[in-house]
Backbone as JSON, one array per atom type, in Angstrom:
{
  "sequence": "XXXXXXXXXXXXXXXXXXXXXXXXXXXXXXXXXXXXXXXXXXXXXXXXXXXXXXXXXXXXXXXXXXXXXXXXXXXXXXXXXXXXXXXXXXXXXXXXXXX",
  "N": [[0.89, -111.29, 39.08], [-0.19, -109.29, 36.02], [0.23, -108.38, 33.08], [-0.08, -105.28, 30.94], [-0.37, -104.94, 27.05], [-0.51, -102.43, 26.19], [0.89, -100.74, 24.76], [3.02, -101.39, 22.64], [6.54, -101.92, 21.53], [9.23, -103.07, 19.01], [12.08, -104.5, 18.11], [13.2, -105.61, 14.74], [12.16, -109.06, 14.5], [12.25, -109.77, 16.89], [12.61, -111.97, 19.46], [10.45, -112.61, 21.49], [7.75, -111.35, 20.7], [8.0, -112.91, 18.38], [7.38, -115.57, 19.63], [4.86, -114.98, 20.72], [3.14, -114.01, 18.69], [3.55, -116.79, 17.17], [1.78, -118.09, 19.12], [-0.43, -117.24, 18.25], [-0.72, -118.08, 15.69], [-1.33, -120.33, 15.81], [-3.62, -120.84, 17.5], [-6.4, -122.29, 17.69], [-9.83, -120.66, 16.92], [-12.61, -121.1, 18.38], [-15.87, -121.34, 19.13], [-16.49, -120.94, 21.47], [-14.19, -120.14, 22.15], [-13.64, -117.25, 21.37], [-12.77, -114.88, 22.05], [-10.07, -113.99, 23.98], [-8.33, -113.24, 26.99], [-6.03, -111.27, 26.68], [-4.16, -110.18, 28.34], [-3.45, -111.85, 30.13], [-2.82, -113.67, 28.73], [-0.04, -112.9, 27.41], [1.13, -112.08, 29.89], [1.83, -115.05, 30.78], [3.02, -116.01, 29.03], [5.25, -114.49, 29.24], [6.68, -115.26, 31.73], [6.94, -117.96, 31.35], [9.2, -117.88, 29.14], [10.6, -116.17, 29.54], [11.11, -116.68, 32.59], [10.78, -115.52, 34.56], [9.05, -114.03, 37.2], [6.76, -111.35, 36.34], [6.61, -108.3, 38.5], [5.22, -105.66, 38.89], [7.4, -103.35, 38.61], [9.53, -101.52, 37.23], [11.9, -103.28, 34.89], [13.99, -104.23, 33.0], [15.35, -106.79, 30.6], [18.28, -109.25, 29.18], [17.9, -109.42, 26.5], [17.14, -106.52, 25.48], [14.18, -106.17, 26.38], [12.29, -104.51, 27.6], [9.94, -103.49, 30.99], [7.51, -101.9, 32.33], [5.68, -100.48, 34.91], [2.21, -100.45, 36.52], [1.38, -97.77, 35.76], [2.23, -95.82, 33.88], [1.19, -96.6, 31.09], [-1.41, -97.67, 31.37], [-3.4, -96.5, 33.56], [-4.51, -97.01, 37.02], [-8.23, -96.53, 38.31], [-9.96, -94.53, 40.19], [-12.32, -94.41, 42.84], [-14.75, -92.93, 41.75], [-14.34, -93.68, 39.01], [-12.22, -92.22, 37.85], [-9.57, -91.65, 36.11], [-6.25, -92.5, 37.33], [-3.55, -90.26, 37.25], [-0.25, -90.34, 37.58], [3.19, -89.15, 38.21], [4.78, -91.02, 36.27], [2.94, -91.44, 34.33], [2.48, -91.92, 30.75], [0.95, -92.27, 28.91], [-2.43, -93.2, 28.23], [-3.84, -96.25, 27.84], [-7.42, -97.16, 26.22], [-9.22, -99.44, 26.73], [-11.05, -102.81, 26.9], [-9.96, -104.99, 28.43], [-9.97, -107.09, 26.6], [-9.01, -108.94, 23.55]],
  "CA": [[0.94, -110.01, 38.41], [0.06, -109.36, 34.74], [0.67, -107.26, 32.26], [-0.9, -105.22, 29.36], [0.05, -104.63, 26.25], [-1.34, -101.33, 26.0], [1.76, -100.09, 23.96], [4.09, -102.3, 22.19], [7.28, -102.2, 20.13], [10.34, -104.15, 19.12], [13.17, -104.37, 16.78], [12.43, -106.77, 13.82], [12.66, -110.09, 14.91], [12.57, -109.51, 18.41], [12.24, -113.11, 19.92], [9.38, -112.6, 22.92], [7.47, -110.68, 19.68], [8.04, -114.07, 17.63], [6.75, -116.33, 20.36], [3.14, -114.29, 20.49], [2.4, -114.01, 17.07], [3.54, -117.81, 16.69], [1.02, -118.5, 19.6], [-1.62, -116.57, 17.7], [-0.85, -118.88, 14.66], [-1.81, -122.22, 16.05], [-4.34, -121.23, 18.11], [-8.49, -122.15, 16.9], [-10.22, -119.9, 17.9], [-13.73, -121.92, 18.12], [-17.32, -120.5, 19.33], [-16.53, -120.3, 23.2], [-13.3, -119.47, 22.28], [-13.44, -116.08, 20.03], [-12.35, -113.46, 22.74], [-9.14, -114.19, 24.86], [-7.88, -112.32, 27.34], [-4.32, -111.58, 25.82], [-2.91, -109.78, 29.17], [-3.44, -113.21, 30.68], [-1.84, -114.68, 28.01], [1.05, -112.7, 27.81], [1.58, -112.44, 31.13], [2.1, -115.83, 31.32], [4.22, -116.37, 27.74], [6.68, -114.3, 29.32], [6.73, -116.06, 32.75], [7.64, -118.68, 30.93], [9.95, -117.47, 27.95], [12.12, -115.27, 30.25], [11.72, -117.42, 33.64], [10.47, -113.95, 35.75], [7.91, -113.25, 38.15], [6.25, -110.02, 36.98], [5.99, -107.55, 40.33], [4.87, -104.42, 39.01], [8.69, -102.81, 39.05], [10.42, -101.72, 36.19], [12.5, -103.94, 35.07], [15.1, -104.5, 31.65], [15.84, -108.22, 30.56], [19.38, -108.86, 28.55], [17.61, -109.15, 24.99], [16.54, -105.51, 25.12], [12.93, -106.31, 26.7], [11.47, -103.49, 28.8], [8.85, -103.7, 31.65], [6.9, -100.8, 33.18], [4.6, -100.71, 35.88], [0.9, -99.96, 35.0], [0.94, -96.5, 36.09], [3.09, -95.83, 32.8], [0.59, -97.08, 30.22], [-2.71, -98.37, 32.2], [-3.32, -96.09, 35.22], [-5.77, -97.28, 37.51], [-8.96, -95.67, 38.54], [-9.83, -94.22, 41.58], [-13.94, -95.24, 43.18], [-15.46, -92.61, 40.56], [-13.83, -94.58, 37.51], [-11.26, -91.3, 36.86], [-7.88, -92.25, 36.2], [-4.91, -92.05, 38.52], [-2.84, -90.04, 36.76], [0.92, -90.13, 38.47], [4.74, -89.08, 37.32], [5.09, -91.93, 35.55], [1.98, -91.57, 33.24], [2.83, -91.61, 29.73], [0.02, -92.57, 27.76], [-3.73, -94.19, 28.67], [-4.53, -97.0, 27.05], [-8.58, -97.46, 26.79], [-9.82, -100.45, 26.63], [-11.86, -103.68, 27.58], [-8.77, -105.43, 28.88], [-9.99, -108.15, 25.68], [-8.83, -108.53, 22.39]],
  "C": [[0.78, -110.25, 36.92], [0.36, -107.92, 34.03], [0.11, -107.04, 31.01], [-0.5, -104.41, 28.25], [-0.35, -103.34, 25.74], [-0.49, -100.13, 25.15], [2.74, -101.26, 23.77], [5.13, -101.96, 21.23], [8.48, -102.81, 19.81], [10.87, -104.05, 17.83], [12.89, -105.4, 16.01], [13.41, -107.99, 14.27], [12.65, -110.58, 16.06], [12.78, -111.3, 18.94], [10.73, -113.26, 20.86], [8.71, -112.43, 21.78], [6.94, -112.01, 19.06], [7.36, -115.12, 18.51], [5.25, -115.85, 20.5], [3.04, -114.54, 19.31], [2.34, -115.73, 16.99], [2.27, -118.9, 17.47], [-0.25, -118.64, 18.96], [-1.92, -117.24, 16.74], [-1.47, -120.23, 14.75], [-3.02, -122.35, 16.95], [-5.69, -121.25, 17.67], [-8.98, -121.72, 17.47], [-11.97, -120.2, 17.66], [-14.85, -121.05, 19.28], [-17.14, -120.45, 20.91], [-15.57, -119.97, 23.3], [-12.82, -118.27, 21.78], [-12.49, -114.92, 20.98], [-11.17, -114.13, 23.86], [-8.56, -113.34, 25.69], [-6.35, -111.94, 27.41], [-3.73, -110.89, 27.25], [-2.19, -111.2, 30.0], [-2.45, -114.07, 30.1], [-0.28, -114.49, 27.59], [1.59, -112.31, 28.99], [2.51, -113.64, 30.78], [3.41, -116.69, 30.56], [5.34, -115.71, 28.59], [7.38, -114.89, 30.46], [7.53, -116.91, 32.38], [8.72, -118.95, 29.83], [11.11, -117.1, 28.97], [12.19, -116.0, 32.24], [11.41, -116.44, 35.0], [9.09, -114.21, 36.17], [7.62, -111.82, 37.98], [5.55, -109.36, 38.31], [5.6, -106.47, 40.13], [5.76, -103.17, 39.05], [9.13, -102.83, 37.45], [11.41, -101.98, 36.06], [13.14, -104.15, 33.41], [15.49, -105.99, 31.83], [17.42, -107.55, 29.66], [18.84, -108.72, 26.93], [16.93, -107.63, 24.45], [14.8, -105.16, 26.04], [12.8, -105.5, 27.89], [9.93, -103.71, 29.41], [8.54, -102.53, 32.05], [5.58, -100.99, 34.01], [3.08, -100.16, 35.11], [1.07, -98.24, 34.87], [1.23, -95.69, 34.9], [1.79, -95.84, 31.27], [-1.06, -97.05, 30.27], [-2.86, -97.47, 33.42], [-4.74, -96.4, 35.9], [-6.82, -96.07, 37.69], [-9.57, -95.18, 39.95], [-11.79, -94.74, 41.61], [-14.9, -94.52, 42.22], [-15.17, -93.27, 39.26], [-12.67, -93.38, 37.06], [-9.86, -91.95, 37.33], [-6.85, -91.85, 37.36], [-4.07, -91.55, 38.21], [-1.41, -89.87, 37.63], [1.89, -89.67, 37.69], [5.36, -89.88, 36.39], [4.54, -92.25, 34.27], [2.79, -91.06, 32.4], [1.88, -91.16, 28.9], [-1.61, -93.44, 28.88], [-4.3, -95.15, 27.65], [-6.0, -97.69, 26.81], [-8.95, -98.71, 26.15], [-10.42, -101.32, 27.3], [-11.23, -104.57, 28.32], [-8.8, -106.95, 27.84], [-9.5, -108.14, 24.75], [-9.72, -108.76, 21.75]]
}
């Protein structure tokens, strides 16, 4: 399971917050590497930061850190490409799923 940042925010300092950016700092980003796919990559930072298996379930850690399913943020699309809008939709975030 991953997850996309398709809304973000955090109290200053956050820790999870501080671990991305510090990723972002060290990494070269060289001629086959210009475009990353950041859900991938945080996915997997938090996997390993907080020790969880994202499942698609909303879910609260103890440092404050909120999860929401996509339907929330990201709603899929149905076989024409229109969104899935459900009870849960908040917001649609459009994009290429790249940074």
């Amino acid at each position: 399971m991953i997850f996309s940042i398709g809304l973000a925010g955090a109290k200053p300092c956050h820790p999870w917050i501080g671990k991305v950016l510090s990723w972002y700092k060290v990494t070269l980003f060289r001629d086959g590497y210009r475009t990353i796919a950041n859900t991938r990559i945080c996915s997997r930072m938090t996997e390993l930061y907080y020790k969880v298996k994202l499942n698609g379930q909303s879910f609260e850690l103890n440092d404050g850190m909120y999860f929401f399913p996509y339907d929330y943020f990201l709603p899929r699309r149905d076989d024409k490409g229109k969104f899935i809008i459900t009870d849960n939709t908040i917001a649609i975030h459009h994009s290429t799923g790249l940074w």
